[in-house]
N, C-alpha and C positions, 0 to 999 in steps of 0.2 A: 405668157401663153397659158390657157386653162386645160384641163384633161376634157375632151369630149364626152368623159365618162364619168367621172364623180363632180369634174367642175374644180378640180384642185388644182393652185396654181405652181405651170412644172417652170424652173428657173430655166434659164439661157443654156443651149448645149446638152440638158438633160435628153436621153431617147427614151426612157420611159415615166411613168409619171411616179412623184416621187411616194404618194399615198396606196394606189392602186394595183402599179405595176402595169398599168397599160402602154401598148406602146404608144410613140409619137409619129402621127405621121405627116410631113411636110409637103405643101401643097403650093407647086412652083408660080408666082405671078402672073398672069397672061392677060393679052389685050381686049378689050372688050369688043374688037372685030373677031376675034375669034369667039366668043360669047355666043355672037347671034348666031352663030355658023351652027353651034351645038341642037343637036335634034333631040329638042325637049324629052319628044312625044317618045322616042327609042329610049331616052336613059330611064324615062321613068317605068319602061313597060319590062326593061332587064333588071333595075335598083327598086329594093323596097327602101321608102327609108322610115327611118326607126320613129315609130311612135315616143315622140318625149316625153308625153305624161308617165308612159309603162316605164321610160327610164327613170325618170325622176322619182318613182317609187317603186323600185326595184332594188332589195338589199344585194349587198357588193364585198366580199372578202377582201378585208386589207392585207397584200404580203408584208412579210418581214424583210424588210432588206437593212444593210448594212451601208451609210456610206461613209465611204473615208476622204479624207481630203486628196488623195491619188485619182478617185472616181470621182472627184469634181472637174479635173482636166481632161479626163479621159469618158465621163459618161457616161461609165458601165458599174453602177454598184453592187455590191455583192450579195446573192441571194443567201438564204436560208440553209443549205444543206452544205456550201462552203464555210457557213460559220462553224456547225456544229463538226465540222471533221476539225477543225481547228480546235474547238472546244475538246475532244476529246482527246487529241495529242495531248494540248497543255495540260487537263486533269487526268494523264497517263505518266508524264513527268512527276508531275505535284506527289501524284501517287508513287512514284517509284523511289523520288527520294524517301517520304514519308516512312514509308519498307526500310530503306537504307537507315536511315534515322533510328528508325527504333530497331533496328539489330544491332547497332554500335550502342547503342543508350543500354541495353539488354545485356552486351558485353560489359560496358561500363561499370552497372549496375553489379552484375553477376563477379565482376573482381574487386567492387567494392567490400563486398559482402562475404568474399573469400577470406577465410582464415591462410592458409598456404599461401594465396599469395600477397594478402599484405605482409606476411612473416616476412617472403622471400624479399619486398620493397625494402621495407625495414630494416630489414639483413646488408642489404645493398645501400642504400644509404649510410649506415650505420660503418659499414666498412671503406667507404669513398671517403668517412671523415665528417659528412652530412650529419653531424649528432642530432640537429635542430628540428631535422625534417624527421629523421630517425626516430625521435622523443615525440612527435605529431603523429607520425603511422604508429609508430610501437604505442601509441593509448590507445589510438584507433581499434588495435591487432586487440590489445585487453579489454574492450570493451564486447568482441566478440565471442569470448572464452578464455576460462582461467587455466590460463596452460603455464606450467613453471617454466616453459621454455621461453615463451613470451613475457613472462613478467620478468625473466633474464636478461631479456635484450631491452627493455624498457629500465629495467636499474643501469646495465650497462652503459646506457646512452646517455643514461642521468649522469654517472660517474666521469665519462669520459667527458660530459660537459660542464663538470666540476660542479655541480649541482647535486651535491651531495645530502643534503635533508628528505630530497625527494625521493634522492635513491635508494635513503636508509627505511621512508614511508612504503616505498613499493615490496623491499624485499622484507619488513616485518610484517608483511599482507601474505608475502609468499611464505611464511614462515608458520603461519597462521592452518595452513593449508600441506603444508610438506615438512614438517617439524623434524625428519629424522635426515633432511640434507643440510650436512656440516656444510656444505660449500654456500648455505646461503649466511652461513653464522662467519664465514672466510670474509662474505663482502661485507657485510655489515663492519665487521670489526677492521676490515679497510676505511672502511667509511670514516671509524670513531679516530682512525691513526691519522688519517689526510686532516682534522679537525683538530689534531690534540685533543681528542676527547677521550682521557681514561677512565673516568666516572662513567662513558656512554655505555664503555664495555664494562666495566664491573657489572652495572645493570644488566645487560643483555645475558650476562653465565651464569649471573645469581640467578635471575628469573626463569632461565632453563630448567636448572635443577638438577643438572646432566655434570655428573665429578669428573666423566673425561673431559667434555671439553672445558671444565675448569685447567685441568691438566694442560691441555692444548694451549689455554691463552694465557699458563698459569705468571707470564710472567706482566698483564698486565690485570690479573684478578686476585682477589682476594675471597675465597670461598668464608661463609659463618662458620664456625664449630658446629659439629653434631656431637649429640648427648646420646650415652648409653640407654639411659632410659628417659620414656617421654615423662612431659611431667603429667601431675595427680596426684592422689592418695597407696598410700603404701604401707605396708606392716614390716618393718625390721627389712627394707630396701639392701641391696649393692651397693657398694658405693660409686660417685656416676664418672663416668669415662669419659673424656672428650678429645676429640679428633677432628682435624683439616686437613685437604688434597697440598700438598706440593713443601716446599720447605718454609720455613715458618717458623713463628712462635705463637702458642696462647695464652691470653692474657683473662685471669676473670676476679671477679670482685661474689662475694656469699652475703652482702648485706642492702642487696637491691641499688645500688647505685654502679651506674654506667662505666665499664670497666677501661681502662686505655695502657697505654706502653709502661704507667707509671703499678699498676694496680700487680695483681698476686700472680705471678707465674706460671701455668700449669707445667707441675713436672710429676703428677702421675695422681690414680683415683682421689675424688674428693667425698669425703664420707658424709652423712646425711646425719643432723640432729635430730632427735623426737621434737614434732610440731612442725614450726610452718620455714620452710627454706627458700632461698632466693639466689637462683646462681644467673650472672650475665655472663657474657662471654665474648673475648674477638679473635680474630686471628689477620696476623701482621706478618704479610710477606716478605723473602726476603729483599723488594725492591722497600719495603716499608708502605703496599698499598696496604689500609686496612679494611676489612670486614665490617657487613652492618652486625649490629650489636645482635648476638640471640639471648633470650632470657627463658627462662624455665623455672615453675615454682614447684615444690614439691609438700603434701602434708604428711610427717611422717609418726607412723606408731608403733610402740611393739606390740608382740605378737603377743596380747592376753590370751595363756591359757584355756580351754573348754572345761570344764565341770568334769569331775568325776562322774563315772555312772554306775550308782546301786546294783548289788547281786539280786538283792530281794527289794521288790517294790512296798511303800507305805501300805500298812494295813493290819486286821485281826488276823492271827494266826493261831491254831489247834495243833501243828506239828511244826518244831520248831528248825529255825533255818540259821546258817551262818550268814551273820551280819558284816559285808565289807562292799567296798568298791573298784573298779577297776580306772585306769590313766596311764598316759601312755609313760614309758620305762624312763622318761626324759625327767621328767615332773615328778613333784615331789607331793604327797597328799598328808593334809593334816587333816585333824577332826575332835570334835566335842561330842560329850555326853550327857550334857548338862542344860542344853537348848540353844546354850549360848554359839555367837559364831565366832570358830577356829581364823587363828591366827599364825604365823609360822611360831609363835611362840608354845603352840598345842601341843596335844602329843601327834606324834607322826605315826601314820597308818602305816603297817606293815604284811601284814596277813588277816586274815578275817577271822571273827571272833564270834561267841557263844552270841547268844540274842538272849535277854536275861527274862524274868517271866515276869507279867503283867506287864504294865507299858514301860516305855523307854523312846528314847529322841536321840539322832545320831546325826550329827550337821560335820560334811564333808569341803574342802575345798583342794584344788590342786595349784600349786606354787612354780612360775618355771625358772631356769637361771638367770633370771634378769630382775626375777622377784616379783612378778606380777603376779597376781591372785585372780583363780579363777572365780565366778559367781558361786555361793555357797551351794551342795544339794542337801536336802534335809530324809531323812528318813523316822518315819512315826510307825512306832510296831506296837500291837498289843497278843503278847503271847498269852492265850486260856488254851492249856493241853485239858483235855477230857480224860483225868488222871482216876485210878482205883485207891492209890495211898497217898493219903494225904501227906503234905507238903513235912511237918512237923515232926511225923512217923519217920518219914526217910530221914532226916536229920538224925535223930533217935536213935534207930537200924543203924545208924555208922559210927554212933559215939558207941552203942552195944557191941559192934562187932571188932572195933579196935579192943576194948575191954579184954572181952572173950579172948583176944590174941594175945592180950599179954604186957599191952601198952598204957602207959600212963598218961589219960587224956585228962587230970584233973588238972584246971585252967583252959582249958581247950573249948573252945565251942564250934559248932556246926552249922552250916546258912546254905540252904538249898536254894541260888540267885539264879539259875540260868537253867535252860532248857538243851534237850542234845536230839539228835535222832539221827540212825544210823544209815536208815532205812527200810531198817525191818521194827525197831524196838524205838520208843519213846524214853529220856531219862531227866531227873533232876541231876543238874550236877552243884555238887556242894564242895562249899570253900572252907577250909579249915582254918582258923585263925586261933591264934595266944596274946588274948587278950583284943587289943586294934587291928594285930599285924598281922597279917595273911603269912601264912606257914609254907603257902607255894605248893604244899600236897591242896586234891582235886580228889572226892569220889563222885560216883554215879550211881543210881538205883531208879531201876527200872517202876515206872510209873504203873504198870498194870499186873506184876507177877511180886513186886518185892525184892527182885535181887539186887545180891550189891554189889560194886565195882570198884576198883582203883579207875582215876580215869588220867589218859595222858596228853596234857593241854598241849602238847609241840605235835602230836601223830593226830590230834581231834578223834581218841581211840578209847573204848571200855575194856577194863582186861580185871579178870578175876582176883579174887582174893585166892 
């Protein structure tokens, strides 16, 4: 059958056409004695009928329809505004799950990413006995933050799953990070006992560096000696002390080779040679662990002396000064007169002395009890007093005035060598000699007036005739 209206062919049973949507309408067989009966002239004066050029070029809206295989028995397929209510239920479901979907993914998500509550998984696993799963969340838990409680439960699970290298890895991370909890120095050295490893823990308390917890684990460590003094360079040093936490012995060797149970026993200070020393050192517990080796060098010297220091500095002088040095009370000062340098075989300096006139040279050094010699000081004086009596005269004036007194100065002569000043008065002081020998009498006469003095070399004093 064709549509009367696009000409499209509608199959058997269809009621409307399957392109168009037009109906169908069925036009029942009849006899052609009833044909002639029909009055042309009326139907065509009540029916227009349809120009078919106007139809055949006339555009036509195709509906939408839907047909299903139900509407092929039945004939009635489904328009357009039945589909889309269905359309939107089903993309109201789609959507609803969708919604549901990602709030559970959101949750999901959102407890993945929790720190609390993987703890809490982890905690929970780890306590049902789940080590395996507990060691999987507990990395998980530390990957989100370094919390020492997590990195706890993460060695924990290590341990309890006997997987102890990994546990010893996690808590020398937490150690790294929380240095002052013993209770992670507790696990580890559980860890080194589950393993027989005593070497693991010697390591672990040496490298702290902490003498209690040597003490704490002292039974299976062995702390170095410590030295009284560090080593270096030293002048006339202590002698050096050595000491370890817990009971023990130590053992050390002075000549640079590695000390052990057979070597020199320390039983109290070891004294320090001038030059270069070498002490090692152990100490052996009394399980018999022992110590790594310490060694310490020392350069030793004594204490040389400092130099005297001059009263009067080198130089021309017009008013004369006493000539000495000052050192401290310990030390012992010698000294020349002659340019040459003093040796302890010189004379030793005691008090300061006249400054003799014209020039003179006084080389100083200080000695201390160990015999060390300080650096020589030298002192270069040139005494020119700006005198009224000549040098010769005063000599003279004191052989005349012994005379006058009454004394027998024949053999005697007179040497005005040194200068004096009181502070007010300028003098020659003159040495009496018989013959070579100094007589040990001293007079003085005053440079600018002529008088003359006894003078008294212990007081450094002028005192009358």
């Amino acid at each position: 059958m064709q549509c009367k209206v696009c000409n499209a062919f509608i199959p058997e049973g269809y009621m409307y056409c399957p392109v168009c949507g037009e109906e169908v309408i069925i036009v029942s067989d009849f006899e052609i004695k009833l044909e002639d009966n029909i009055d042309v002239s009326a139907v065509s004066e009540t029916t227009e009928l349809p120009d078919l050029d106007e139809i055949a070029n006339k555009p036509y809206v195709t509906k939408e329809i839907v047909i299903r295989e139900e509407d092929l028995v039945t004939g009635k397929p489904q328009t357009l505004p039945v589909i889309r209510k269905r359309l939107i239920i089903f993309f109201g479901i789609i959507a609803a799950i969708f919604v549901a979907g990602a709030i559970c993914g959101g949750v999901l998500i959102s407890r993945y990413f929790s720190y609390s509550y993987q703890f809490d998984k982890a905690k929970a696993e780890y306590d049902r006995g789940d080590y395996k799963e507990a060691i999987k969340t507990a990395k998980h838990l530390n990957s989100l933050g370094n919390d020492e409680e997590g990195m706890l439960l993460l060695a924990d699970s290590y341990i309890s799953d006997h997987n102890y290298d990994a546990a010893i890895a996690v808590l020398y991370k937490a150690l790294d990070d929380y240095p002052e909890d013993v209770t992670l120095y507790d696990r580890i050295v559980d860890c080194y006992k589950a393993e027989n490893n005593s070497d693991g823990i010697h390591e672990l308390i040496n490298n702290s560096g902490d003498t209690t917890l040597a003490l704490r684990y002292s039974d299976y460590v062995a702390i170095s000696p410590s030295f009284s003094l560090e080593a270096g360079s030293y002048i006339e040093p202590d002698p050096i002390k050595l000491s370890a936490p817990g009971e023990g012995v130590i053992y050390y060797t002075v000549d640079g080779t590695p000390p052990s149970a057979d070597s020199l026993q320390y039983m109290g200070p070891i004294p320090l040679e001038i030059g270069h020393n070498v002490i090692s050192a152990i100490f052996v517990n009394e399980k018999g662990i022992v110590s790594d080796v310490v060694t310490k060098e020392y350069d030793v010297e004594l204490d040389t002396p400092d130099p005297p220091q001059l009263l009067v500095e080198s130089g021309t002088l017009s008013v004369p000064e006493l000539i000495g040095v000052t050192a401290p009370e310990d030390k012992t000062v010698y000294y020349t007169s002659d340019g040459s340098t003093p040796t302890v075989e010189s004379k030793e300096y005691t008090a300061p002395f006249l400054m003799p006139l014209g020039k003179s040279t006084y080389t100083f050094i200080c000695v201390n009890e160990n015999g060390l010699v300080s650096e020589p000081v030298v002192g270069n004086y040139n005494l020119n007093m700006n005198v009224a009596i000549a040098k010769d005269m005063a000599e003279y004036a004191i052989s005349y005035q012994l005379v006058s007194m009454g004394e027998m100065t024949i053999g005697m002569t007179y040497k005005a060598e040194y200068g004096f000043s009181d502070g007010k008065r300028s003098y020659y002081i003159i040495n009496e000699y018989n013959g070579r020998s100094s007589t040990g009498r001293m007079f003085a006469v005053d440079i600018k007036s002529g008088e003359l003095f006894r003078f008294s070399k212990e007081e450094k004093k002028c005192i009358r005739f």
